[in-house]
N, C-alpha and C positions, 0 to 999 in steps of 0.2 A: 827293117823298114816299116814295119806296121805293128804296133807296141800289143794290139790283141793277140799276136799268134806268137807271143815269147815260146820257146820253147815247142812248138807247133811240130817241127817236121821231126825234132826228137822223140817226140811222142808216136807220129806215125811210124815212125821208124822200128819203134819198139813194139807197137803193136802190131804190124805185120810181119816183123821176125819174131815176133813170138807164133804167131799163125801159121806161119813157114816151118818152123820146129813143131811143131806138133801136125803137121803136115807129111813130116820126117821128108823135107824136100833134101838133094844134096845139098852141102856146103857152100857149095858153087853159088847155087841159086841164092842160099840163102843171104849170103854175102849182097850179093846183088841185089835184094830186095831191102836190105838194113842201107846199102848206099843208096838208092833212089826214095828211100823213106826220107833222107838227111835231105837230098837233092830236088825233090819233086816240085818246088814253090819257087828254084832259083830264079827263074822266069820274072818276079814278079819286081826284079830289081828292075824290067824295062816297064811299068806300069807306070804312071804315075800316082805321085801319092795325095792329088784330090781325090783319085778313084778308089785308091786301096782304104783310104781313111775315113770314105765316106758313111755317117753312122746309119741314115736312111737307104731306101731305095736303089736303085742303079737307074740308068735311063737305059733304052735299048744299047745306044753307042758306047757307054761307058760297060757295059757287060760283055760287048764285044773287043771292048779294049781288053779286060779280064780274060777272055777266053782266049788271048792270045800267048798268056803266059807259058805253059807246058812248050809249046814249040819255040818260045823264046830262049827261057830253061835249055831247052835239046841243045840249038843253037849255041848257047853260049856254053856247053859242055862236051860238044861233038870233037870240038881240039884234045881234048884229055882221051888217058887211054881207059875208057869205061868201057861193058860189054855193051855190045845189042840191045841186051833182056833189060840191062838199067837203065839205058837210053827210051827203051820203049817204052819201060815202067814212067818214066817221068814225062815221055812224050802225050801218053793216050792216057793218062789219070785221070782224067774226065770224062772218058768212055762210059756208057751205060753198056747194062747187059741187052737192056731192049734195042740198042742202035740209034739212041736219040741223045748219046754225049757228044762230045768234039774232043780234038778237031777231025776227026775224018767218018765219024757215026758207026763206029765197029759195033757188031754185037756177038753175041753168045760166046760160043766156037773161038770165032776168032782175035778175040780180045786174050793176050797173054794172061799167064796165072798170075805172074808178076805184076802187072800193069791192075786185075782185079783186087787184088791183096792192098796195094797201096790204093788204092780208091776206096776200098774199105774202111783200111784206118784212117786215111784222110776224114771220112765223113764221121767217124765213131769221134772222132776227136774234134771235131768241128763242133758237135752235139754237144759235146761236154765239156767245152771248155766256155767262158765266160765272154761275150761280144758286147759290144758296144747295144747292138740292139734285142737283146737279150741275155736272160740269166742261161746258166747251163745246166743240162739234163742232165740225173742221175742216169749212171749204167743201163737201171734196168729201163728205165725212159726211152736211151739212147734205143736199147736191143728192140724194142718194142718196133722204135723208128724205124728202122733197120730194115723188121719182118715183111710189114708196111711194104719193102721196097722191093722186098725180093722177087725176081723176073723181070722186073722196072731197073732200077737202079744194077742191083746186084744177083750175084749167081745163087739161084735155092740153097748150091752148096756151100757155098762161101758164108749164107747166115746162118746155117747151123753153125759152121764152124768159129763165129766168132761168138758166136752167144755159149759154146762149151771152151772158151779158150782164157784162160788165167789172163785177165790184162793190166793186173794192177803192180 
């Protein structure tokens, strides 16, 4: 639906199972967290696509149409047999560590590892890929952004671990 994010959820997919593997989570998990990498934007098939295409700005009501996505997503994937953890992972992807994502404002503690992992490489890959209203940042750019984030955005632990983690 939205020709900037070809290949987008491939990408997070790969970079948080590669994250997960060197996390040495189970298999289980790991599985889990390369499905809701693939899965995590399905949502965005109910947006429409003035909003998803738009090259400027959002308006307020057009970013609340956006944030509706992940529970959309859930929604439209809760008939299939997927676990919890991937449902969750795609539900709260927009979750902050500080408690100021959506949709429900989780933070720290009780934001899944699954649900932070793919939030992670959601944004690592947002950074680096190329957008209509911007060029895309090199890795170490992207790591930099990241660091920037960390307590805010992301877990302390989570930015080390993506900035010692093979993502190419």
């Amino acid at each position: 639906k939205d020709k900037y994010t070809i290949g987008h959820s491939e990408r997070v997919s790969k970079y948080a199972t590669a994250m997960a593997e060197k996390l040495n989570l189970p298999e289980e998990k790991i599985h889990d967290i390369k499905v809701a990498g693939m899965l995590h934007d399905i949502g965005k098939i109910g947006v429409a696509d003035n909003i998803l295409n738009k090259p400027g700005k959002l308006s307020k009501e057009e970013f609340e149409e956006i944030k509706r996505h992940p529970s959309i997503g859930t929604y439209i994937l809760n008939s299939l047999d997927l676990s919890e953890s991937t449902l969750n992972a795609i539900n709260y992807h927009h979750e902050r560590f500080d408690g100021k994502g959506y949709p429900l404002g989780l933070k720290g503690n009780d934001l899944p590892l699954e649900t932070q992992l793919i939030s992670l490489a959601d944004a690592y890959d947002a950074m680096t890929s190329e957008r209509p209203y911007r060029n895309a940042m090199t890795h170490d750019e992207a790591i930099n952004e990241i660091k920037k984030s960390s307590e805010k955005q992301f877990s302390p632990a989570l930015v080390a671990l993506i900035e010692n983690t093979d993502l190419s």
